[in-house]
ZAPA-241501 format. One record per residue (C-alpha): y, x, z. Coordinates in pm, 1 decimal, always signed. Example, Ala and Ser with C-alpha at 12.3 -4.5 7.8 and 13.67 -1.06 7.14 Angstrom:
BEGIN
<rec><yy>-450.0</yy><xx>+1230.0</xx><zz>+780.0</zz></rec>
<rec><yy>-106.0</yy><xx>+1367.0</xx><zz>+714.0</zz></rec>
This chain:
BEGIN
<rec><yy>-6306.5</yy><xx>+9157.7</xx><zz>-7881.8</zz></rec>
<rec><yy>-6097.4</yy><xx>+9331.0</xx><zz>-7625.4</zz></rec>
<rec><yy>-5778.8</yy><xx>+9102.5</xx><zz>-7719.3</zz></rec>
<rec><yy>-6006.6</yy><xx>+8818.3</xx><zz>-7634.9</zz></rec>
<rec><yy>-6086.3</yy><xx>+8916.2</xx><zz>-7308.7</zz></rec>
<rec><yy>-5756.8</yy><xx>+9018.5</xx><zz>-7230.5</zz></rec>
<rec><yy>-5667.2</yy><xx>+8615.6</xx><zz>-7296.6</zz></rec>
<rec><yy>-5930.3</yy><xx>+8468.2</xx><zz>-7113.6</zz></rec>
<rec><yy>-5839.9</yy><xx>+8718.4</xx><zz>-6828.7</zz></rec>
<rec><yy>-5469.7</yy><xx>+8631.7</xx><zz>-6859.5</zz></rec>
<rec><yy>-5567.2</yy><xx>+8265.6</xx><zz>-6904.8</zz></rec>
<rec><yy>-5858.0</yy><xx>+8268.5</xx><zz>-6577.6</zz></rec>
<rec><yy>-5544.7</yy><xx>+8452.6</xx><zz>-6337.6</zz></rec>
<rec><yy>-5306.6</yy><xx>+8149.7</xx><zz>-6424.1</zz></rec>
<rec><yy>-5517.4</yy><xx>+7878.5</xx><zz>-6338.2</zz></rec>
<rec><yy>-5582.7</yy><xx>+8047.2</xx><zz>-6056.3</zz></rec>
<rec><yy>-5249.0</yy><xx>+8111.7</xx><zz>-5933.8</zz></rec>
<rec><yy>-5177.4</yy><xx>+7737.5</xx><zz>-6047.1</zz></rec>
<rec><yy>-5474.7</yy><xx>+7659.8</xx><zz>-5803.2</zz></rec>
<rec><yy>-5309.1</yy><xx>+7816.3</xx><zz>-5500.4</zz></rec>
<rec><yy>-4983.7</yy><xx>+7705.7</xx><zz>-5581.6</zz></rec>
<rec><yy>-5110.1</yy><xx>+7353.0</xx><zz>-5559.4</zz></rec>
<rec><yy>-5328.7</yy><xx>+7449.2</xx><zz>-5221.7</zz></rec>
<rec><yy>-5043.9</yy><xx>+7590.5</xx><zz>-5116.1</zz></rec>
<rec><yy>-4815.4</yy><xx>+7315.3</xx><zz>-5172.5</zz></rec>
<rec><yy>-5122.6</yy><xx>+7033.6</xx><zz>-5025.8</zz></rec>
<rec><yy>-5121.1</yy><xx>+7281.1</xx><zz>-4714.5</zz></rec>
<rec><yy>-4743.5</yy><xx>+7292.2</xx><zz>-4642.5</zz></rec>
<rec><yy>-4706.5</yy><xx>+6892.4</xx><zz>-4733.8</zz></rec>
<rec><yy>-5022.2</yy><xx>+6858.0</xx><zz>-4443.7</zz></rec>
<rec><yy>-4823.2</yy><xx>+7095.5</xx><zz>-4197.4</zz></rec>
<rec><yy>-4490.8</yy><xx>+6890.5</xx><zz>-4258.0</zz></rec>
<rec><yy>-4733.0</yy><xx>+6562.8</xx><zz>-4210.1</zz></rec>
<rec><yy>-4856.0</yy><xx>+6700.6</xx><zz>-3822.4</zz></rec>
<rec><yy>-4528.1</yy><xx>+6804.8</xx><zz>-3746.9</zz></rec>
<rec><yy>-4386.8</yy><xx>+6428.1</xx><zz>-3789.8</zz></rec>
<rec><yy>-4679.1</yy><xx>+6287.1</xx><zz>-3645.0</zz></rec>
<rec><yy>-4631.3</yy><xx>+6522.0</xx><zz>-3290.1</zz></rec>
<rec><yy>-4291.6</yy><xx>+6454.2</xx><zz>-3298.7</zz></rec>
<rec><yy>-4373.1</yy><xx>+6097.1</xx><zz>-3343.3</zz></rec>
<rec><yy>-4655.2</yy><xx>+6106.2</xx><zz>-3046.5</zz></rec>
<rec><yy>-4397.0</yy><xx>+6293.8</xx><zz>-2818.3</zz></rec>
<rec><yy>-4142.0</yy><xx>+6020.5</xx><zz>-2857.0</zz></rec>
<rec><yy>-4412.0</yy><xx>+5750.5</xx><zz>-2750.1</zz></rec>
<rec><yy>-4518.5</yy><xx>+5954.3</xx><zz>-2477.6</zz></rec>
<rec><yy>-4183.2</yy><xx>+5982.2</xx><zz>-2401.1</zz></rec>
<rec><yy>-4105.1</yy><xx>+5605.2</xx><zz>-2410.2</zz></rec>
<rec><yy>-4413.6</yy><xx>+5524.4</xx><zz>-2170.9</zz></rec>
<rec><yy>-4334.2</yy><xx>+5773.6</xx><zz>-1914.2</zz></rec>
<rec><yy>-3940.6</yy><xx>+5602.5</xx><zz>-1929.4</zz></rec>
<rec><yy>-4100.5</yy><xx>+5279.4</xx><zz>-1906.6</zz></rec>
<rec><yy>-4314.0</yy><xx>+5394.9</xx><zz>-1603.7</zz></rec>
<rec><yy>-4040.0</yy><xx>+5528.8</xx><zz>-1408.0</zz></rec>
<rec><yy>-3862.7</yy><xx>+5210.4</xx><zz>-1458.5</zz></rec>
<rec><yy>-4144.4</yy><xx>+5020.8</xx><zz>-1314.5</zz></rec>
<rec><yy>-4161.0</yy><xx>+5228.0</xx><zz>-1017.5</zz></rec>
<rec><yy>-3816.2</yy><xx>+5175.1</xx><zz>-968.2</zz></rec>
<rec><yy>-3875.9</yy><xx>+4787.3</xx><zz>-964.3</zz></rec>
<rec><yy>-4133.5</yy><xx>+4829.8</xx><zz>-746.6</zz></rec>
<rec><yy>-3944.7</yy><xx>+5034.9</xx><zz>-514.3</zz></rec>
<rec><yy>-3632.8</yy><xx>+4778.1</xx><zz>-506.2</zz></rec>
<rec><yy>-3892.0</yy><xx>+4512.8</xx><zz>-485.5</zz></rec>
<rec><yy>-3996.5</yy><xx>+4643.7</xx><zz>-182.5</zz></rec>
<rec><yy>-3710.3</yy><xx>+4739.4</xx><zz>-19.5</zz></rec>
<rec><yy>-3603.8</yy><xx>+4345.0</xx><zz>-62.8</zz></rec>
<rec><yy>-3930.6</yy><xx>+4286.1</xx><zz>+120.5</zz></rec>
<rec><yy>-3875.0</yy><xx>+4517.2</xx><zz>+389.9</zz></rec>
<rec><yy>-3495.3</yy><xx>+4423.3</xx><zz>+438.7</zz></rec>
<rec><yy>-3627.3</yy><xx>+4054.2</xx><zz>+398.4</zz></rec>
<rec><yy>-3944.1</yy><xx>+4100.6</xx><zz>+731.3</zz></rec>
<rec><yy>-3637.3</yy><xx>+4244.7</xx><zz>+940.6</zz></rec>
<rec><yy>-3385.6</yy><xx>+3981.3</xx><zz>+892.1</zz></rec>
<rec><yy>-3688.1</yy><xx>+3729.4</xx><zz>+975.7</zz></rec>
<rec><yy>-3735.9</yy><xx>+3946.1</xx><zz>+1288.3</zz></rec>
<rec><yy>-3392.7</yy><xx>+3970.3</xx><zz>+1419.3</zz></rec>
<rec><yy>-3343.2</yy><xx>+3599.0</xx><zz>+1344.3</zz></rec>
<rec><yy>-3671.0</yy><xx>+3537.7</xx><zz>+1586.2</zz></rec>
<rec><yy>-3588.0</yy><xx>+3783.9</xx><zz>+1814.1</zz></rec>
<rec><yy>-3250.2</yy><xx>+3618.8</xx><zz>+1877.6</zz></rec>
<rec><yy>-3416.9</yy><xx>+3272.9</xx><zz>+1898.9</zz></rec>
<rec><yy>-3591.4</yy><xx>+3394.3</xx><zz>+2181.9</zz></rec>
């Protein structure tokens, strides 16, 4: 009787350690999974932040053109006169 409980024992403590291997395997493969996905998320956040300093940029240039543009006009009138 003893020899049988011994195996079931033995045989209980395996699938048990087979359980946490696999949890631990599901865990690290769901660590690995939100590590891509930040570094994924910082590279878009990164991209819109690139594409918003270009825009400022544009807008900047765009209105220095305007401003260069009003003064021209205004020298051109004031020379008229």
């Amino acid at each position: 009787m003893r020899i049988r409980q011994r195996i079931i024992k033995d045989r209980w403590q395996e699938m048990l350690a087979e359980k946490k291997a696999k949890l631990r395997g599901k865990l690290e493969q769901a660590e690995e999974r939100r590590e891509t996905e930040i570094k994924s998320l910082k590279n878009k956040a990164k991209l819109e932040l690139q594409k918003i300093d270009e825009t400022n940029f544009i807008m900047k240039m765009t209105m220095s053109n305007l401003k260069m543009d009003l003064n021209s006009k205004m020298t051109e009138t004031a020379e008229r006169r």
